[in-house]
N, C-alpha and C positions, 0 to 999 in steps of 0.2 A: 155390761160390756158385751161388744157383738163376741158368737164363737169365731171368728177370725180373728179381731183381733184377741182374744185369749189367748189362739194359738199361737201367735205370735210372742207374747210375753210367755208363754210357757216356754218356748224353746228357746228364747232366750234367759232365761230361769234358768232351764236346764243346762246350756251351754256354760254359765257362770259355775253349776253345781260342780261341774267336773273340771273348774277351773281351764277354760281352755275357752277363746275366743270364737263370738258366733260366725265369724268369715274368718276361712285362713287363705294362704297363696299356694296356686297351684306347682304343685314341685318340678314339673318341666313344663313350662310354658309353651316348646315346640309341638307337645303331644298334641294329634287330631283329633276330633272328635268321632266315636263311631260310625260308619258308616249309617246315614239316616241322622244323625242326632247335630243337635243344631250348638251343641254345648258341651267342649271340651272336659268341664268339670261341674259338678254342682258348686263349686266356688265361681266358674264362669256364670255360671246361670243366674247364681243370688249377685253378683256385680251388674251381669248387665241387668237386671230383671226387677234391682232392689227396689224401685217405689211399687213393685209388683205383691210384693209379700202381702199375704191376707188377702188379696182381691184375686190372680190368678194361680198362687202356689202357698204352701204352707208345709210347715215341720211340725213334727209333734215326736213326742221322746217323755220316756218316763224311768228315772234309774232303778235299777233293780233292787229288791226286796230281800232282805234275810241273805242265808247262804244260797241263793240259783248261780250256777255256772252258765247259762243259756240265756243267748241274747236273741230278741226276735225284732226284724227287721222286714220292711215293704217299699223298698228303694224307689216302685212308681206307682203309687198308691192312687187315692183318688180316682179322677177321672182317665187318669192315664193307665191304667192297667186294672177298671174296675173289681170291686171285692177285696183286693188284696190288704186295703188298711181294713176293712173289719175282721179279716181274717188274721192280721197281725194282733191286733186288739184281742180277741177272741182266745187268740193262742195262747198271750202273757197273761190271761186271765181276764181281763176285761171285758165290760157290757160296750158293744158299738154306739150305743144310743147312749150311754151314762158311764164314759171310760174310766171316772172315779170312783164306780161302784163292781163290786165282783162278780164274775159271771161264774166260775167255778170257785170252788174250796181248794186249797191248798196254793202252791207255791204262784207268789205274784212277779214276771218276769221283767224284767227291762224290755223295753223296745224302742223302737226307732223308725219312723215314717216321715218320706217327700210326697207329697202330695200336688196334685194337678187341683185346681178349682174352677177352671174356667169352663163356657157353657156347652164349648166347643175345640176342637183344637185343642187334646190338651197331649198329644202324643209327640207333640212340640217339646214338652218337657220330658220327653224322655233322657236321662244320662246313663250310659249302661254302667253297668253294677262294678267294673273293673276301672271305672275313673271318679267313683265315690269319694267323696275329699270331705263331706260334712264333717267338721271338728267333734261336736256329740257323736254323729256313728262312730268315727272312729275310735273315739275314747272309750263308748259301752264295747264295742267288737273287743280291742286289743286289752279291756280287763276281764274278758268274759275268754272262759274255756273252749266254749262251744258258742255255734252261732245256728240259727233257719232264720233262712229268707223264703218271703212267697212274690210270688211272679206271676205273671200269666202271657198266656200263648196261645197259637192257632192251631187247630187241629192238627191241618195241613203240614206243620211242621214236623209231624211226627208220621209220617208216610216210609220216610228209611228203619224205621222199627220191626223187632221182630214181631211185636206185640199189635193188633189191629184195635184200634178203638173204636170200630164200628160198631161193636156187639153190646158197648155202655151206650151207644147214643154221642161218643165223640166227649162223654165225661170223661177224661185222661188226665192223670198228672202226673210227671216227668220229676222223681228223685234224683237230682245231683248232689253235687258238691264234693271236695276232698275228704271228707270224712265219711269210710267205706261202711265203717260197724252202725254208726247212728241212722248214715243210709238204710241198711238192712234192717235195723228196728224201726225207722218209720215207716218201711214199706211194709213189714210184719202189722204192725199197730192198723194201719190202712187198711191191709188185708182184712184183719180179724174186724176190723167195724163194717166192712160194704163188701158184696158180692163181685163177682165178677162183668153183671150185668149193671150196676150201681155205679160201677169206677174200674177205668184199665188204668193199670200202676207200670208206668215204663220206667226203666233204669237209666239215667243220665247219661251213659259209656254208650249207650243204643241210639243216641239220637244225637248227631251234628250241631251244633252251635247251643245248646242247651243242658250242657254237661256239666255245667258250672265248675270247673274244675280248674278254671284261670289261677294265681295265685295273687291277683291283683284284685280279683272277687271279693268285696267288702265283705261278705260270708267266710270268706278263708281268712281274713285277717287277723284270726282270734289269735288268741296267749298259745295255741296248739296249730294255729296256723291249717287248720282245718275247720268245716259246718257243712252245712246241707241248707241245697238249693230245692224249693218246689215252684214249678213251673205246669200252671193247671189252664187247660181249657177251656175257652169264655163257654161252650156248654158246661162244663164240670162248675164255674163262678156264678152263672146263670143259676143251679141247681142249689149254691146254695141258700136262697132267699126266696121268700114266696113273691118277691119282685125285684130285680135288679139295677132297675131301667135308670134309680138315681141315688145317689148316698142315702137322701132321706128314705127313699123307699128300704132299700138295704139295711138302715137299721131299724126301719119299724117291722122290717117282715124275716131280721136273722133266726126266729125262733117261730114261723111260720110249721100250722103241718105238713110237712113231705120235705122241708127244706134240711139238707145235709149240715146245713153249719155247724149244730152245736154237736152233733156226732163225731162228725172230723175234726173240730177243734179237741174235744175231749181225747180223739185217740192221739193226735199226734203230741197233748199234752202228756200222755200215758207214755212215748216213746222218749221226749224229753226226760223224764220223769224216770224212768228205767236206763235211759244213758246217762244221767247224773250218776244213777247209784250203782253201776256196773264200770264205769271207765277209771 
């Protein structure tokens, strides 16, 4: 079986596990789509898009393991926000190249990924994170305590900061989300794993349109109706892989020398890890 279609029977797998259908209807039809975005809802996108699934877009989603409160999520994964699904994989425990086998020990998390496939054009699929309708996201988010999403962004965006990221090279990532305390430990966790010249860490509340703080934010949608947003700079996603330039390369180079991935996946696991057992 090709890996597209797998992925396709997995996420419908997983759609049936959690008892909830693989398309649902969008709950106000009048809603517009974000400004830039061609698709009111990811229910809009998989209807008009459906003979599309496996060739230009794909889901993947894994329920979560044991007791974890913490659900990890890459709303435009793939080619549309490169790194972020191996960084989502990575995060809940998972190898990018072998998501069936373990990258780290200890707790193996849920997740949840939309994915872009196409060669070109895949910024097409973007739906922002506040008109999320996928039936598995939201079943893993709304049984899940806590929630991180990862994202990615332009430097440039973070110009109204107090913090410059010029003195990392433009590696920045921007903690949001309603949830203040997990905030504060994953920027701790961050901290204690990379220098100042490594990674500039801006706070969500410092930067316009990146604060993730909406309450329609598939990230807030949790049982506590709070998570955390990261939002990293295509220098900071470049950095983590000794090559970026394509999925395949990204997983054969996530554990490359000099490449940040399994260090930042490790600490922000540390800060999930330390909000489980503190909140």
């Amino acid at each position: 079986m090709s890996s597209m279609k797998r992925r396709t029977v997995l996420a419908t797998l997983a759609a049936a596990a959690v008892g909830v259908p693989v398309l649902t209807t969008v709950a106000n039809r009048g809603v517009a789509a974000e400004a830039g975005d061609l698709y009111s809802s990811n229910t809009d996108l998989y209807r008009k898009l459906a003979a599309k699934e496996g060739i230009d877009w794909s889901r993947r989603s894994r329920l979560p393991a044991g007791s974890v409160r913490t659900a990890i999520l890459a709303p435009h994964g793939g080619g549309i926000e490169f790194g972020t699904s191996e960084l989502c994989l990575g995060i809940a425990g998972c190898r990018p190249d072998q998501p069936a086998s373990r990258l780290f020990q200890g707790a193996a998390y849920g997740y949840w990924m939309f994915e872009g496939l196409r060669s070109s054009d895949n910024s097409a699929l973007h739906v922002t994170s506040s008109h999320c309708d996928d039936p598995v996201a939201l079943s893993l988010v709304r049984n899940s305590a806590f929630a991180l999403s990862l994202h990615g962004c332009r430097a440039d965006q973070l110009a109204g900061s107090p913090v410059d990221p010029a003195k990392s090279g433009n590696r920045a990532v921007v903690v949001g989300g309603r949830d203040a305390q997990f905030r504060s430990t994953v920027k701790q966790a961050i901290r204690s794993a990379f220098t100042t010249t490594q990674i500039t860490i801006v706070d969500g509340s410092d930067v316009s349109g990146l604060d993730g703080g909406d309450t329609a934010n598939i990230v807030n949608r949790t049982s506590t109706s709070r998570g955390v947003q990261l939002e990293m700079t295509a220098e900071l996603r470049r950095a983590m892989f000794g090559n970026s330039s394509s999925a395949a390369q990204r997983e054969e180079t996530y554990d490359a020398s000099g490449a940040y991935f399994l260090k930042f996946c490790g600490a922000v696991r540390s800060a999930i890890r330390q909000h489980e057992l503190g909140a």
